[in-house]
Structure formats: structure tokens, C-alpha cells
DRENNUKOL-352540 format. One record per residue: residue number from 1; residue in one letter; x, y, z of N, C-alpha, C in turn. Coordinates in nm, 4 decimals, decimal comma. Each point is the difference from the previous one (the first is absolute). Layout:
N
<rec><k>NUM</k><r>A</r><n_east>X</n_east><n_north>Y</n_north><n_up>Z</n_up><ca_east>X</ca_east><ca_north>Y</ca_north><ca_up>Z</ca_up><c_east>X</c_east><c_north>Y</c_north><c_up>Z</c_up></rec>
...
***
This chain:
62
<rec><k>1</k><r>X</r><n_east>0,0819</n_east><n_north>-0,1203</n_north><n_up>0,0000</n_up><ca_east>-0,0819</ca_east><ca_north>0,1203</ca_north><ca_up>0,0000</ca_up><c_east>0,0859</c_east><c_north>0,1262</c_north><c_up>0,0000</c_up></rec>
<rec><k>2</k><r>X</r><n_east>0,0937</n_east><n_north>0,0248</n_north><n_up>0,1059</n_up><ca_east>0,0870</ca_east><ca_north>0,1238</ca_north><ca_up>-0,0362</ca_up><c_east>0,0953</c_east><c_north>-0,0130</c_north><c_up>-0,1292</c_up></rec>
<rec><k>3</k><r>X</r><n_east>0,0417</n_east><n_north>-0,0933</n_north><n_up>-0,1080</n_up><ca_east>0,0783</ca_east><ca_north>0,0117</ca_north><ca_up>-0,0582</ca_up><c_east>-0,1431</c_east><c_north>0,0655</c_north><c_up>-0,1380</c_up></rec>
<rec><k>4</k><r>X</r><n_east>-0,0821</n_east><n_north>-0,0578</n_north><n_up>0,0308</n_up><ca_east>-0,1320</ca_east><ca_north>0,0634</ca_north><ca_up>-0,1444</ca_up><c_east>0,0256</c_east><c_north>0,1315</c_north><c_up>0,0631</c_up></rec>
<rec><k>5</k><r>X</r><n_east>-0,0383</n_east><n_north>0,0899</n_north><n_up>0,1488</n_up><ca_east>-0,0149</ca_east><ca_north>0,0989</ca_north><ca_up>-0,0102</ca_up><c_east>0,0996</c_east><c_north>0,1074</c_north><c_up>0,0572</c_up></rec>
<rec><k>6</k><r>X</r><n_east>0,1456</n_east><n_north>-0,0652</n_north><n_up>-0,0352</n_up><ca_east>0,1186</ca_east><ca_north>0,0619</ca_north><ca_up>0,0223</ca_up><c_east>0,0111</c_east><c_north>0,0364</c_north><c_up>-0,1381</c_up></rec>
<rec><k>7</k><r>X</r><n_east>0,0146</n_east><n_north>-0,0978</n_north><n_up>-0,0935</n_up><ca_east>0,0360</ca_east><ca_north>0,0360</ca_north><ca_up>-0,1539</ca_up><c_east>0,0095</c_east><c_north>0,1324</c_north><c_up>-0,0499</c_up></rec>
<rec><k>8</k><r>X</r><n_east>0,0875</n_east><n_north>0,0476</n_north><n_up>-0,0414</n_up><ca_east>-0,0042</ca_east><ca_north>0,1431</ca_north><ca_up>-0,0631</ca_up><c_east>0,0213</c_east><c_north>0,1143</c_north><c_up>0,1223</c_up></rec>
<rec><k>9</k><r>X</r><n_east>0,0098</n_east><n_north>-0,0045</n_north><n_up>0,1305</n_up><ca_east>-0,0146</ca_east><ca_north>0,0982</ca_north><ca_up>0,0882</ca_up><c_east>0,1064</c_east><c_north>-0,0843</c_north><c_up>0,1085</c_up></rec>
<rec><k>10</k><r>X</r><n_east>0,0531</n_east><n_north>0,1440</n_north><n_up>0,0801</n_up><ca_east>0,0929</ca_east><ca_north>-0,0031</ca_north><ca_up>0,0880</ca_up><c_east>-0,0963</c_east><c_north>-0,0554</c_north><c_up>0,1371</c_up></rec>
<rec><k>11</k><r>X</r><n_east>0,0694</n_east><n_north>-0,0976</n_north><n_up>0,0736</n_up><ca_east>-0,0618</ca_east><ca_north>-0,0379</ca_north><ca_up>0,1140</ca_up><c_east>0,0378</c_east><c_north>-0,0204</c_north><c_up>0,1089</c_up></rec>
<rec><k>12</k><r>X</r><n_east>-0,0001</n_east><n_north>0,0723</n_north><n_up>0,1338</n_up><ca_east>0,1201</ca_east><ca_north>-0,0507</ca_north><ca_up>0,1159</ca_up><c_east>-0,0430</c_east><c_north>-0,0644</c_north><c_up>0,0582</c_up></rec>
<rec><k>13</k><r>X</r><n_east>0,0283</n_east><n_north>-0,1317</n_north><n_up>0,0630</n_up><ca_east>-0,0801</ca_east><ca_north>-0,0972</ca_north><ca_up>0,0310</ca_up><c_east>0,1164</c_east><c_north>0,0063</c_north><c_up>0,1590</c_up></rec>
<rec><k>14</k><r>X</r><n_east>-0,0260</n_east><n_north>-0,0274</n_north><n_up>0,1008</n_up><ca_east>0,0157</ca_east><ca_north>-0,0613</ca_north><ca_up>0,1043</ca_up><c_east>0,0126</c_east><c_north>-0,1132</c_north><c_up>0,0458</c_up></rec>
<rec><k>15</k><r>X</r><n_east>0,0697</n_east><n_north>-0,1066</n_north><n_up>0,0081</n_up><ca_east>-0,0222</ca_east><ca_north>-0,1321</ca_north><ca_up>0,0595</ca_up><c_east>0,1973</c_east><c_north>-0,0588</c_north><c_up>0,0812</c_up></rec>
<rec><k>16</k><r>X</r><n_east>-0,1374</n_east><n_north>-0,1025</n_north><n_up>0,0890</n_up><ca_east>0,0691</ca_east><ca_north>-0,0799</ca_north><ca_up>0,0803</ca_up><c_east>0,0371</c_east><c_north>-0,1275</c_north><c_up>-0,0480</c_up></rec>
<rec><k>17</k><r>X</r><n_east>-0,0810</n_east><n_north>-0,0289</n_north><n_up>-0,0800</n_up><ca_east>0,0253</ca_east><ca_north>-0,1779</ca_north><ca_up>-0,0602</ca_up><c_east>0,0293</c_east><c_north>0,0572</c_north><c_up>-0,1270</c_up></rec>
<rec><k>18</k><r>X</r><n_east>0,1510</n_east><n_north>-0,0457</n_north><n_up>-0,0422</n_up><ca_east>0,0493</ca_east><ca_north>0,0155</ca_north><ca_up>-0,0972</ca_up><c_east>-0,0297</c_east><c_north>-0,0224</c_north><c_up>-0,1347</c_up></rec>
<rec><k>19</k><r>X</r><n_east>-0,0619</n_east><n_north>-0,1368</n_north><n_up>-0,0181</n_up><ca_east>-0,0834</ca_east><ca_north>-0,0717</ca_north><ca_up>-0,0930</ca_up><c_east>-0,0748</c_east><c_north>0,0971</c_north><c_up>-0,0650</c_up></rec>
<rec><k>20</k><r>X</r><n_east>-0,0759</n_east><n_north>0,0950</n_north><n_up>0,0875</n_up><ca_east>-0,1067</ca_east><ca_north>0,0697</ca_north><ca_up>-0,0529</ca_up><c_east>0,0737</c_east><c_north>0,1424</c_north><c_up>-0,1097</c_up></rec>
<rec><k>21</k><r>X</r><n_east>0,1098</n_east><n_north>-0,0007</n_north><n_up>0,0034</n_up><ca_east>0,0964</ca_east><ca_north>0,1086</ca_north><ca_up>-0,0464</ca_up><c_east>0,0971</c_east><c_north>-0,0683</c_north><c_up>-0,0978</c_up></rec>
<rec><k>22</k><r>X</r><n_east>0,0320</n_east><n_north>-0,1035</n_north><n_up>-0,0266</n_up><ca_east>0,1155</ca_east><ca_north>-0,0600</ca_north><ca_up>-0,0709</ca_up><c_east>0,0093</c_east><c_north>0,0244</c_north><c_up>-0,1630</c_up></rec>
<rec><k>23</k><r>X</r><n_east>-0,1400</n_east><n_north>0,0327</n_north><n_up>-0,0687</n_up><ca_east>-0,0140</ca_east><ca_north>0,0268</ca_north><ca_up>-0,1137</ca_up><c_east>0,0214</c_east><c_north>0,1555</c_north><c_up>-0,0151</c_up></rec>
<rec><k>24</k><r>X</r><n_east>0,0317</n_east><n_north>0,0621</n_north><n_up>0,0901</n_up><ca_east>-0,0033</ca_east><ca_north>0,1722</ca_north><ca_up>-0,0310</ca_up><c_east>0,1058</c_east><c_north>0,0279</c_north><c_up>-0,0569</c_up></rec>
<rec><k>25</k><r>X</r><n_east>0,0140</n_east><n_north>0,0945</n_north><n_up>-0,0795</n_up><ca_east>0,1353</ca_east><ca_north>0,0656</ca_north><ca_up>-0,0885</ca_up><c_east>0,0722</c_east><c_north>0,0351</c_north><c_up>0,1110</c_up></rec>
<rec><k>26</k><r>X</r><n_east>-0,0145</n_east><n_north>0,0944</n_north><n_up>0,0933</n_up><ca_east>0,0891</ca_east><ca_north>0,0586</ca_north><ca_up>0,0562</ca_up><c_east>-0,0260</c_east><c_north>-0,0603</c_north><c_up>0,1845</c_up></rec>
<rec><k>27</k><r>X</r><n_east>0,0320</n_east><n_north>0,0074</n_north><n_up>0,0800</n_up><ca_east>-0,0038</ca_east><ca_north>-0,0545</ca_north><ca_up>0,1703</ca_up><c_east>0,1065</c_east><c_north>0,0842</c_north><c_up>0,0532</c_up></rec>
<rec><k>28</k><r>X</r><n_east>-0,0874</n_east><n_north>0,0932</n_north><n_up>0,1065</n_up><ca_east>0,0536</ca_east><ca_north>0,0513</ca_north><ca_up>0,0863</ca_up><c_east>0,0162</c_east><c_north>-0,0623</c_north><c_up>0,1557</c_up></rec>
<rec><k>29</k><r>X</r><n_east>0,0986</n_east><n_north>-0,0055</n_north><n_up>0,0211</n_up><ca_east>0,0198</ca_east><ca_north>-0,0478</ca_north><ca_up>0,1214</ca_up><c_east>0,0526</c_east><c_north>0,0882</c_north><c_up>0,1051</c_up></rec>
<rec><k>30</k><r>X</r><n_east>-0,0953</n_east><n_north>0,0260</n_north><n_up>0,0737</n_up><ca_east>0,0258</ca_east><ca_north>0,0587</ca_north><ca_up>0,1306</ca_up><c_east>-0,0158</c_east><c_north>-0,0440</c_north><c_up>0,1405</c_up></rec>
<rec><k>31</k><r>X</r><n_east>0,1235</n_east><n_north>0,0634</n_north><n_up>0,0758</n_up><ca_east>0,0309</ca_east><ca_north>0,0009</ca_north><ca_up>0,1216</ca_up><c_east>0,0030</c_east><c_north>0,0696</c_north><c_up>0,1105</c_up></rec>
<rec><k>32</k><r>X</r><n_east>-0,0740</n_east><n_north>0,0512</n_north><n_up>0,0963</n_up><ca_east>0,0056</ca_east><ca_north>0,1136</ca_north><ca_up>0,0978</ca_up><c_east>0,0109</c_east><c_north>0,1540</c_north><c_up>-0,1010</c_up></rec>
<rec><k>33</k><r>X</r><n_east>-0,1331</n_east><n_north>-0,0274</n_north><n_up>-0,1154</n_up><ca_east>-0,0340</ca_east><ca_north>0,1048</ca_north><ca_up>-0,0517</ca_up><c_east>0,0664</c_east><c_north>0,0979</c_north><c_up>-0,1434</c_up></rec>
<rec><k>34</k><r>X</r><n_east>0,1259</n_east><n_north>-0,1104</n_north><n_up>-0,0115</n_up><ca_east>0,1112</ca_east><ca_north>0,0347</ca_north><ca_up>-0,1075</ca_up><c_east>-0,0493</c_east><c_north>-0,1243</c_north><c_up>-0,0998</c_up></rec>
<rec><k>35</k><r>X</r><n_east>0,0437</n_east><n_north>0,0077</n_north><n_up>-0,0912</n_up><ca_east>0,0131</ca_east><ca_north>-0,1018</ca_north><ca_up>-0,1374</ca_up><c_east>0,1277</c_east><c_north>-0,0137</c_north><c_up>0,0161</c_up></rec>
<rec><k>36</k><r>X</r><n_east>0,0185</n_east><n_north>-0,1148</n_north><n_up>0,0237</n_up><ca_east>0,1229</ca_east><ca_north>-0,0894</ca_north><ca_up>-0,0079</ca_up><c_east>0,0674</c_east><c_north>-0,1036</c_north><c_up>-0,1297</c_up></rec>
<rec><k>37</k><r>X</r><n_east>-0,0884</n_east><n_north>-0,0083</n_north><n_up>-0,0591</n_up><ca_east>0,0137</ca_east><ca_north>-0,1451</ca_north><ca_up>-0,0782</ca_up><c_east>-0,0933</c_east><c_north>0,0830</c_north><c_up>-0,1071</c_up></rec>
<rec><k>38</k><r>X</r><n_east>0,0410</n_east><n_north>0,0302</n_north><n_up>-0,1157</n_up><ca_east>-0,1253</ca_east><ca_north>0,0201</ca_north><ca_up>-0,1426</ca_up><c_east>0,0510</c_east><c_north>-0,1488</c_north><c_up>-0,0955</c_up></rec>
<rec><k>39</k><r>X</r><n_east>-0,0989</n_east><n_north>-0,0291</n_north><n_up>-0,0580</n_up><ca_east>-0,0141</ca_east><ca_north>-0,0704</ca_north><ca_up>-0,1421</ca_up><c_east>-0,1047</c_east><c_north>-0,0900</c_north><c_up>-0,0172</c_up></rec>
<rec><k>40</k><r>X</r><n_east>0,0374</n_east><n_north>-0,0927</n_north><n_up>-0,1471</n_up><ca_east>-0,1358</ca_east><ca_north>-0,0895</ca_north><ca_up>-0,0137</ca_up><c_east>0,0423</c_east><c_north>-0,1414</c_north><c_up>0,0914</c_up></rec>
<rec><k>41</k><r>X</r><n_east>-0,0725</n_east><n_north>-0,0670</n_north><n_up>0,0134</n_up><ca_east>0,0295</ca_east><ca_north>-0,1223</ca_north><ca_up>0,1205</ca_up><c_east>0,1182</c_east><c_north>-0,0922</c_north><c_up>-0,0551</c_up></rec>
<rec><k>42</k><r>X</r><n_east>0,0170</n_east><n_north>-0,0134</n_north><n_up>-0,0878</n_up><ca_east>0,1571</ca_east><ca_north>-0,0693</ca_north><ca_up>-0,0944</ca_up><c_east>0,1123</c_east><c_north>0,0671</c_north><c_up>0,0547</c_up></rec>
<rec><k>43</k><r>X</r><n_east>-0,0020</n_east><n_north>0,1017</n_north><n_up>-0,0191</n_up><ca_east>0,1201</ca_east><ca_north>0,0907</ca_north><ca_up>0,0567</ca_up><c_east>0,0097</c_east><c_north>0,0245</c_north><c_up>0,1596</c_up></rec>
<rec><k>44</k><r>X</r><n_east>-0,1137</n_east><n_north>-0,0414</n_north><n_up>0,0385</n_up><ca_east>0,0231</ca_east><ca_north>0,0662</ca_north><ca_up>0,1389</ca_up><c_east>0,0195</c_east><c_north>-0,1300</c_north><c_up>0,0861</c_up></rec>
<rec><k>45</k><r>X</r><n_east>-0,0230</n_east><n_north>-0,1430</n_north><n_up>-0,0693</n_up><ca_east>0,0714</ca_east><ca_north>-0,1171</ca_north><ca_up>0,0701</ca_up><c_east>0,1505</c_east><c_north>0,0100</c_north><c_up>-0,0172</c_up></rec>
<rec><k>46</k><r>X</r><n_east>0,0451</n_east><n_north>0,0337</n_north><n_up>-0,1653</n_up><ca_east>0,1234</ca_east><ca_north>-0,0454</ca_north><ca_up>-0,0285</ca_up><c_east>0,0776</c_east><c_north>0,1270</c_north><c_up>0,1174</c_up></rec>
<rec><k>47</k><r>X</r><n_east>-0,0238</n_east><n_north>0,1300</n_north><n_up>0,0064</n_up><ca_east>0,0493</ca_east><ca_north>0,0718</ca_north><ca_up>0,0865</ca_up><c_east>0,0606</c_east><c_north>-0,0509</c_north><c_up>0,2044</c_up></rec>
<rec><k>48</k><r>X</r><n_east>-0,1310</n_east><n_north>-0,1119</n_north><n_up>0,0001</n_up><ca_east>0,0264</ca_east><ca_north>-0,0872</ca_north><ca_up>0,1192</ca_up><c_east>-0,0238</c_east><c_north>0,0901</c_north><c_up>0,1327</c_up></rec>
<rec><k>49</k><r>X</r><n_east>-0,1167</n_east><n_north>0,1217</n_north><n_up>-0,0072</n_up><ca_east>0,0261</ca_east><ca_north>0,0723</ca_north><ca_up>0,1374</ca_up><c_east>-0,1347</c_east><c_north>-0,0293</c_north><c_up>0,0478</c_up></rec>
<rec><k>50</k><r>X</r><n_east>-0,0548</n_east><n_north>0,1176</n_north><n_up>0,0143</n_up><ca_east>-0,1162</ca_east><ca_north>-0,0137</ca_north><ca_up>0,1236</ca_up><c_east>-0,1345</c_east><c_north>-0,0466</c_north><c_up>-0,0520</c_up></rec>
<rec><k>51</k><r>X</r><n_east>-0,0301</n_east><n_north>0,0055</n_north><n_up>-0,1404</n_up><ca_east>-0,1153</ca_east><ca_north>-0,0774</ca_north><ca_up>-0,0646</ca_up><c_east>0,0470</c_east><c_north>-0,1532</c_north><c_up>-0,0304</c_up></rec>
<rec><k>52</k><r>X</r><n_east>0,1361</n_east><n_north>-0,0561</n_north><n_up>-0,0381</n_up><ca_east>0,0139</ca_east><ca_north>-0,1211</ca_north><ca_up>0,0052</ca_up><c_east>-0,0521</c_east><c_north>-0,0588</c_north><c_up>0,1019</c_up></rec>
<rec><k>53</k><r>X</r><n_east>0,0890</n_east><n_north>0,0294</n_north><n_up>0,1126</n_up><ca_east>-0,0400</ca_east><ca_north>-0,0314</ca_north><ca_up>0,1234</ca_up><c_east>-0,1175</c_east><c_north>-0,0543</c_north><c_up>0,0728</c_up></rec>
<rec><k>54</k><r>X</r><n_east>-0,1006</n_east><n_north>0,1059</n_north><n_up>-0,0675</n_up><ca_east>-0,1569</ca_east><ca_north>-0,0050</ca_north><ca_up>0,0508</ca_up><c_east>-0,0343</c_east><c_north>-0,1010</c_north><c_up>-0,0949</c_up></rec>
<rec><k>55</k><r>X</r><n_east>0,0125</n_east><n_north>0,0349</n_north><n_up>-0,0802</n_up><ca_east>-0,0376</ca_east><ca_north>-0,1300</ca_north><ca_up>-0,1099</ca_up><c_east>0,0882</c_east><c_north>-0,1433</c_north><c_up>0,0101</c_up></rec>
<rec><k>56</k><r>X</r><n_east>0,0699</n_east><n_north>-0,0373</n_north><n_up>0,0517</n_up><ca_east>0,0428</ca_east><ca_north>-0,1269</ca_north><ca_up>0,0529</ca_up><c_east>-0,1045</c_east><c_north>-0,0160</c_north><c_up>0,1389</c_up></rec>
<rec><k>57</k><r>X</r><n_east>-0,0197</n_east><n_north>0,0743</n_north><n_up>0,0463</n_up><ca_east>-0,0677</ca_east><ca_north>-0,0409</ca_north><ca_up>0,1481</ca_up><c_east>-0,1554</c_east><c_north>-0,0608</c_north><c_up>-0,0408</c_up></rec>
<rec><k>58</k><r>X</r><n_east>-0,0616</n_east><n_north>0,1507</n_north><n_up>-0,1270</n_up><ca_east>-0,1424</ca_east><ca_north>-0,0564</ca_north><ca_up>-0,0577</ca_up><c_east>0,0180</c_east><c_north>-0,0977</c_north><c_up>-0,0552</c_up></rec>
<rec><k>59</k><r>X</r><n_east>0,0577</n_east><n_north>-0,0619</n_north><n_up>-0,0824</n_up><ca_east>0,0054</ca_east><ca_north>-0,1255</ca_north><ca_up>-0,0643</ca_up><c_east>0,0262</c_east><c_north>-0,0964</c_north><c_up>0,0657</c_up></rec>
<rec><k>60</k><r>X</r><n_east>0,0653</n_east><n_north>-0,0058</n_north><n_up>0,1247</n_up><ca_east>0,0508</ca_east><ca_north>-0,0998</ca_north><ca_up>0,0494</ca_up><c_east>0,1463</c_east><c_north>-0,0479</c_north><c_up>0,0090</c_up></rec>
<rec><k>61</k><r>X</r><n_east>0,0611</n_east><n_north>0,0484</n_north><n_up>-0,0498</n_up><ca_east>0,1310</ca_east><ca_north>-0,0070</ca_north><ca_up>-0,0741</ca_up><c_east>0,0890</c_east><c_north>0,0573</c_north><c_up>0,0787</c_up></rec>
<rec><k>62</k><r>X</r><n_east>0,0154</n_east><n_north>0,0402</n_north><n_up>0,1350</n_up><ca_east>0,0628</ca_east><ca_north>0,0527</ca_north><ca_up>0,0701</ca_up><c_east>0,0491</c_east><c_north>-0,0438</c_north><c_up>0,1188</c_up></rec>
***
């Protein structure tokens, strides 16, 4: 449902479960109010910081 009515328009989405964010172009990752970590979820595993991280723990993999 949000990817039909994201299409064509900028969208800032918020989330805790990563899954729900993994298809987005861009992922901001913030920490005590700063952006720490920018990119799309490919880059921001191979980078190995604070979204890997979370995402080894959501998956299980940690």
C-alpha cells in the first residue's frame, strides 16, 4: 500500500522494524537526534555501523 501511494512523491517515513524501510532509496539513520548513518540498505550493511547492527539483531543474525 505505501509503495502505490509513495510513487512519484517524496515520503519520510519513520520506523523501528527495519523490514518496513529496506526498499527505500535513501535511510536515514539516527541517533540522539543527529543522522549518523545515510544511504540505501545495501550500502548501509556493507558500511557495517549502526543500521547493520540493528539489522543483524531484527533478522536474527546477531
Amino acid at each position: 500500500a505505501i509503495d502505490k501511494a509513495s510513487t512519484g512523491r517524496t515520503v519520510i517515513m519513520i520506523a523501528h522494524r527495519l523490514s518496513t524501510i529496506v526498499d527505500a532509496d535513501t535511510i536515514a539513520v539516527v541517533e540522539n537526534g543527529r543522522i549518523v548513518e545515510e544511504g540505501d540498505h545495501d550500502s548501509l550493511i556493507r558500511n557495517n555501523g549502526a543500521y547493520a547492527a540493528q539489522w543483524r539483531v531484527q533478522t536474527g543474525q546477531a
